[in-house]
C-alpha positions as CSV (number, residue, x, y, z in Angstrom):
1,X,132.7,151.4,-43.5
2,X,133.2,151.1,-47.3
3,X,133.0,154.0,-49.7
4,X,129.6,155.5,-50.8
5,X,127.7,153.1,-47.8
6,X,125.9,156.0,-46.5
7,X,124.6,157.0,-50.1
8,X,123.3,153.6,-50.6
9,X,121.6,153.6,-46.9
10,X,120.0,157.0,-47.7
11,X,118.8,155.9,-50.9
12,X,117.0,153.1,-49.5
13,X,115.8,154.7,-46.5
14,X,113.9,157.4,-49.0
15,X,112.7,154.8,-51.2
16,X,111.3,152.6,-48.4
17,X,109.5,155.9,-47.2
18,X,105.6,155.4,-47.7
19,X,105.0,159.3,-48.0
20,X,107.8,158.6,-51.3
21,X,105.3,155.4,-52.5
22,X,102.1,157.4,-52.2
23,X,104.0,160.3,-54.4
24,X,105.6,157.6,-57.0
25,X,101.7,156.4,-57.6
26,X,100.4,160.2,-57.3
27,X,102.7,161.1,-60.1
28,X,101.6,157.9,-62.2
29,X,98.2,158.8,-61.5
30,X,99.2,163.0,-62.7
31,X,100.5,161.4,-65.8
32,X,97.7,159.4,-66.5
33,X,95.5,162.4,-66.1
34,X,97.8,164.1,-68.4
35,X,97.4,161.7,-71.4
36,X,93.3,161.4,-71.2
37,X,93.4,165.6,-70.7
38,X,95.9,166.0,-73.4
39,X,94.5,163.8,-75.8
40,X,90.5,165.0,-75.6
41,X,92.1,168.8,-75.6
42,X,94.1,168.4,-78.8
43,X,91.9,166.1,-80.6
44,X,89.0,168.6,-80.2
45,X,91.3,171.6,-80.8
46,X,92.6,169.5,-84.3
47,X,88.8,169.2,-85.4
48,X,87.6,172.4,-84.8
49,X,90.5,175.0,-85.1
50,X,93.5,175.7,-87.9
51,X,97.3,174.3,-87.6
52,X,98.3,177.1,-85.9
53,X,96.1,177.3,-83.1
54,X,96.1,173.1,-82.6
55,X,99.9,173.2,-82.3
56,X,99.3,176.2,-80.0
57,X,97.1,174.3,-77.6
58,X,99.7,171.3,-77.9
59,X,102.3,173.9,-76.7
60,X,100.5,175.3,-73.8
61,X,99.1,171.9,-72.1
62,X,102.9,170.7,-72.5
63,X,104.1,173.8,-70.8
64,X,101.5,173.3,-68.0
65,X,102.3,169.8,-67.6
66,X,106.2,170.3,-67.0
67,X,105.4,173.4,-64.7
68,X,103.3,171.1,-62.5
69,X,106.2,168.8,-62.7
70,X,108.7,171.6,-61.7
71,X,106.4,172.1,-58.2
72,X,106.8,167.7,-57.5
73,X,110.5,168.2,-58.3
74,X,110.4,170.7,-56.1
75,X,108.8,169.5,-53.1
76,X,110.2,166.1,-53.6
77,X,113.3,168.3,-52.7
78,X,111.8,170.1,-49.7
79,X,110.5,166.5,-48.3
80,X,114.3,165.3,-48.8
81,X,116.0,168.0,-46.7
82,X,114.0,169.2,-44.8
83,X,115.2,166.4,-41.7
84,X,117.9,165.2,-43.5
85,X,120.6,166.0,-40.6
86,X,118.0,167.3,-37.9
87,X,115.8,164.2,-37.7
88,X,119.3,161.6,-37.5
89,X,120.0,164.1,-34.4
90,X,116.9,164.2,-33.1
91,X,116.6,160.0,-33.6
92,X,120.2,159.0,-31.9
93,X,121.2,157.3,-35.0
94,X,124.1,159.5,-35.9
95,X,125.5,158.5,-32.8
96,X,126.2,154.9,-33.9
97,X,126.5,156.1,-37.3
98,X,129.5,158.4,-36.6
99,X,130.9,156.3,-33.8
100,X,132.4,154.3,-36.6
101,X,135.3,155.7,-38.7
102,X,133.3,158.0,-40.6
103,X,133.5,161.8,-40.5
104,X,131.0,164.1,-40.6
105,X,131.8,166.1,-43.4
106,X,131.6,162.2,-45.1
107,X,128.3,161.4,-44.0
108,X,126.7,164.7,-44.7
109,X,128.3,164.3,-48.4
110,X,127.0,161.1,-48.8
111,X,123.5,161.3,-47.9
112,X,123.3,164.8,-50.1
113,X,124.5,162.8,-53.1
114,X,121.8,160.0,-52.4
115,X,118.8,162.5,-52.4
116,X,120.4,164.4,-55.3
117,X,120.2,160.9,-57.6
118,X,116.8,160.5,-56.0
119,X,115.9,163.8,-57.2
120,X,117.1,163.8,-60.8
121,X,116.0,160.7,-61.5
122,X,112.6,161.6,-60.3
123,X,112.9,164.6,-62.5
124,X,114.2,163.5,-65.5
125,X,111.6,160.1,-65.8
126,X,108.6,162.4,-65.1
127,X,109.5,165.7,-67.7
128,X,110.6,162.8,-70.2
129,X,107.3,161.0,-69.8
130,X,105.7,163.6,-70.3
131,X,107.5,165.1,-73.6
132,X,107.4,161.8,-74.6
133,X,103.0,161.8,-74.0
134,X,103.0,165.2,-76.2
135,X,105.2,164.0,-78.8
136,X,102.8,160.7,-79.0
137,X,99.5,162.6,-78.7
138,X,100.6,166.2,-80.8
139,X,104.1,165.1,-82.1
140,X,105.4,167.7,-79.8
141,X,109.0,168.4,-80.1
142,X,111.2,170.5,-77.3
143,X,113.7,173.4,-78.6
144,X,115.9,171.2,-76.1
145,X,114.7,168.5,-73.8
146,X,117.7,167.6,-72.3
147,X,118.8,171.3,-71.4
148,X,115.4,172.0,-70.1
149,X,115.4,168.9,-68.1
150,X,119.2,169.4,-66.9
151,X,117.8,173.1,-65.5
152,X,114.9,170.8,-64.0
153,X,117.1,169.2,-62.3
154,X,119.6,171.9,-61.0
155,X,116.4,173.2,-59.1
156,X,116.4,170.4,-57.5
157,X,119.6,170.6,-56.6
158,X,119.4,174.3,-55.3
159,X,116.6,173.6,-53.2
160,X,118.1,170.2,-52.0
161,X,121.0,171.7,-50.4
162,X,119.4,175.0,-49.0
163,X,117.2,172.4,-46.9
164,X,120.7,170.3,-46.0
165,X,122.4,174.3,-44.6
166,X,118.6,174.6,-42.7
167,X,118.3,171.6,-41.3
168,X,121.9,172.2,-40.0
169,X,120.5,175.3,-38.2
170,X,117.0,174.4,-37.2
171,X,114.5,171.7,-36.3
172,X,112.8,169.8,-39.0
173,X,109.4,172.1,-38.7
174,X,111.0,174.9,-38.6
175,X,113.3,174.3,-41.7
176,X,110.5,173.3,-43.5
177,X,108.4,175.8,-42.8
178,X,111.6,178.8,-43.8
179,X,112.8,176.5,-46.7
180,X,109.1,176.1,-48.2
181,X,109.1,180.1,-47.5
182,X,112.1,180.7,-49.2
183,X,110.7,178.8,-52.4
184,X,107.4,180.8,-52.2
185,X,108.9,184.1,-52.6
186,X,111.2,183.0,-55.3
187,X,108.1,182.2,-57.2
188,X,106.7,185.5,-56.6
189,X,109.6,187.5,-57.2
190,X,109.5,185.8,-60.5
191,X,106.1,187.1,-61.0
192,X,107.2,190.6,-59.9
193,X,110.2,190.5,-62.0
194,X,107.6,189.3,-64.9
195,X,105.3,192.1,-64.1
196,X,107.9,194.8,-63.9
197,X,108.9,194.0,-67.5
198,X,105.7,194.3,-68.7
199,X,105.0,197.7,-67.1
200,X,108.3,198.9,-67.7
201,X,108.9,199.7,-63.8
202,X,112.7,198.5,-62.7
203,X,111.9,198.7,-59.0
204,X,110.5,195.9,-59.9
205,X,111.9,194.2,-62.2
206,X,114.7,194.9,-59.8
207,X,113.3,193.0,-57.0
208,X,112.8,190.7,-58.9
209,X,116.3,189.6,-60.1
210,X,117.7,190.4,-56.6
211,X,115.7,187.8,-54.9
212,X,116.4,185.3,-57.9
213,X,119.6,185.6,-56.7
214,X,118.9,184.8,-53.4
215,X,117.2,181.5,-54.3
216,X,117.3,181.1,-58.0
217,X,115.4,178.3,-57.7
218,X,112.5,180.0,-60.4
219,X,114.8,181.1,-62.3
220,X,116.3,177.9,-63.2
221,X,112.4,177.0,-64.4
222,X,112.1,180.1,-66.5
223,X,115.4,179.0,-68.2
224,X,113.9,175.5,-68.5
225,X,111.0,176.3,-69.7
226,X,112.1,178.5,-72.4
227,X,113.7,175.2,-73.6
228,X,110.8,173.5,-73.2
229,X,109.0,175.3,-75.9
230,X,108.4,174.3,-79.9
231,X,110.1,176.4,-82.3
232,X,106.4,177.1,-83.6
233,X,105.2,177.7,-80.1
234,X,108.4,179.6,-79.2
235,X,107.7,181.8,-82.9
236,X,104.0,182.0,-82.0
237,X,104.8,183.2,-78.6
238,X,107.6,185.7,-79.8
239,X,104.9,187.3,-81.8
240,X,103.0,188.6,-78.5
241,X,106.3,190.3,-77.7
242,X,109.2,189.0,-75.3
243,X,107.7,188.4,-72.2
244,X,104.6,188.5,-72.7
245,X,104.7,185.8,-74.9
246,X,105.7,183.5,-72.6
247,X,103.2,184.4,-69.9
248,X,103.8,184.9,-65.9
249,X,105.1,181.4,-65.3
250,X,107.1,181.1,-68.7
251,X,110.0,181.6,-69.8
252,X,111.3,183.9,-72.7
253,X,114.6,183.9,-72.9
254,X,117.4,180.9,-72.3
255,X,119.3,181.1,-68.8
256,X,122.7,183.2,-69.1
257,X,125.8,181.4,-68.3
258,X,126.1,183.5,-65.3
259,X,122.4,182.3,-63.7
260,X,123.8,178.5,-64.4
261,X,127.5,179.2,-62.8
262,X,125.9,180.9,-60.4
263,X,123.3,178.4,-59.5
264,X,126.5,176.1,-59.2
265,X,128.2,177.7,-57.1
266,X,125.1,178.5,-55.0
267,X,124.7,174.5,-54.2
268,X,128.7,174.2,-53.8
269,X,128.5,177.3,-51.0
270,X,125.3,175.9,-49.5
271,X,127.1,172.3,-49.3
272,X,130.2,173.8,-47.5
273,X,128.0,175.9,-45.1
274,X,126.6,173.2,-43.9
275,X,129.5,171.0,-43.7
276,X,130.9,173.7,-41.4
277,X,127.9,174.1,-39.2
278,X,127.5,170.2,-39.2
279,X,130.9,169.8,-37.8
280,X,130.2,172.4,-35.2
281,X,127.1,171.0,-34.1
282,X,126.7,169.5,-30.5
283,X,124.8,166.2,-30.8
């Protein structure tokens, strides 16, 4: 079996997925939506209010937009893993497949790197086409669009392999079901975290950071969408003070080299758990 046949496989197998064609037209139709939203927004907000508060409208739908995006990202991710490994089992396939002379460790490295390209793809067309709407409609320029989208992306990735580890360890239900969990409370720790600044409490700002570690999955958005903000939104927003400036599902700071090595490492650990409990696995 030649090299990389496996990613090729897998990335056919979730393209020819109908559930995947019914989400590539979905997100056409979210962007389309987008652009006839955006447009009648700003061009009302230009007519009737000052610079300032038309750029600020600019800078809010475009910060809505990309945080929808960051939830398809996401469960584009979920859908991926989810029965990445248990559904082959569950199938017979891997039985032929790894009859040949293929190892496991191989196969399961393969088929992570074909939903990974899936999922950055996905991520960087749909946060670029939508930048690129804003920029069109409100000349809407990103502190930095490709660090935003990079972060965008590295979500992806975290989430991508923390379904490969569960679906190691669990049926395909029941990985969904702790993965899409696990997700959940990372967004509400982030809003904990977010709250805990504003009231000045570290318990919970504490909890907060602690399950970010866990899954830092929204912490990767915050990061991103820090990026994703004008320099006048960004002042504008700085003005209402540090955090809440940016609001509960915002960002107000960039990501610390230690959340992005981190977040790296996180998918390298995740990847080699589940190599280990792959190879282990009676199927």
């Amino acid at each position: 079996m030649s090299a990389l046949t496996i990613t090729r496989l897998s990335v056919k197998e979730a393209v020819s997925r109908r559930l995947l064609l019914a989400g590539a037209l979905l997100s056409l139709a979210f962007l389309v939506l987008f652009a006839l939203g955006f447009n009648a927004l700003y061009s009302r907000a230009a007519s009737e209010a000052g610079q300032t508060e038309t750029a600020q409208v600019g800078g809010i739908m475009t910060m809505l937009g990309v945080y929808i995006v960051q939830f398809l990202v996401a469960f584009l991710a979920l859908f991926l893993a989810t029965g990445a490994v248990s559904s082959e089992i569950d199938s017979g396939t891997l039985h032929a497949i790894l009859a040949r002379p293929l190892s496991r460790r191989s196969w399961l490295g393969q088929r992570w790197l074909a939903f990974a390209g899936t999922i950055a793809v996905y991520a960087m067309l749909m946060a670029g086409l939508l930048l690129g709407i804003a920029q069109v409609i409100a000349g809407y320029g990103a502190v930095a669009p490709w660090r935003a989208m990079g972060l965008l992306v590295l979500e992806g990735m975290v989430l991508l392999s923390l379904g490969f580890l569960g679906s190691t360890l669990w049926s395909t239900l029941a990985n969904g079901a702790v993965v899409f969990s696990l997700f959940g409370m990372a967004w509400l720790a982030g809003i904990i975290e977010f709250a805990g600044e504003m009231v000045g409490n570290d318990l919970m700002r504490n909890i907060g950071i602690a399950v970010s570690l866990l899954v830092p999955s929204d912490a990767l958005w915050r990061g991103a969408a820090y990026y994703l903000q004008s320099p006048a939104f960004l002042a504008a927003s700085s003005a209402v003070g540090d955090a809440g400036g940016a609001g509960p599902f915002g960002g107000s700071a960039p990501p610390s080299a230690a959340l992005i090595g981190w977040s790296i490492a996180y998918v390298v650990l995740l990847l080699a758990m589940a190599a280990r409990r792959f190879g282990r696995r009676d199927l």
